[in-house]
C-alpha positions, 0 to 999 in steps of 0.5 A: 783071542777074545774074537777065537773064543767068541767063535768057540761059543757060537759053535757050541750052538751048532750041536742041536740046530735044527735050521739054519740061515746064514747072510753073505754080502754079495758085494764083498767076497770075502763074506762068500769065501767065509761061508765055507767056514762056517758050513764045515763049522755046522757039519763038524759041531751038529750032533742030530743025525739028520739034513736040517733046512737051510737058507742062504741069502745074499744081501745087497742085491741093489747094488753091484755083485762081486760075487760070482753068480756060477759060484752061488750056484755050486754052493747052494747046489752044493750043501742044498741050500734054500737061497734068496738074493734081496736088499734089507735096505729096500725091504724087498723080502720080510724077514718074518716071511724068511722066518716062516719059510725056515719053519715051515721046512723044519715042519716038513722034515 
């Protein structure tokens, strides 16, 4: 119960985001298949009445994927996702320069 309550407060922060990121592991599946859940979380909770940008990044990518590439394809195409496949182990993207890339497309609308 305390995991469905510790959901129940995030989703209250949902309401006036105006940008979002959000992190699979492109090696376990399962946190892919968990997107879904939390994009019907977002579009079910946020009460602004217009797009806000979003960055999907899949992490790992120095090693193996188990996720399906066509698969990330349909879902960034889906939802108009921004995505970027990086390795926070090899520093490969600054996470400020994600920062600014969010808040510059948050300028932008």
């Amino acid at each position: 119960m305390l995991i469905y309550g510790i959901l129940l407060d995030i989703q209250n922060y949902f309401r006036e985001i105006t940008g979002y990121i959000l992190f699979f592991d492109l090696n376990n599946i399962e946190t892919f298949y968990s997107l879904k859940r939390w994009m019907k979380n977002i579009q079910n909770k946020n009460i602004c009445n217009h797009e806000h940008p979003m960055i999907l990044i899949g992490n790992k990518n120095d090693l193996h994927h188990n996720v399906n590439q066509y698969d990330i394809i349909e879902f960034i195409e889906k939802y108009n996702l921004i995505y970027i496949e990086t390795s926070l182990n090899n520093n490969k993207i600054n996470t400020n320069d994600i920062i600014e890339l969010l808040l510059d497309k948050i300028y932008k609308q």
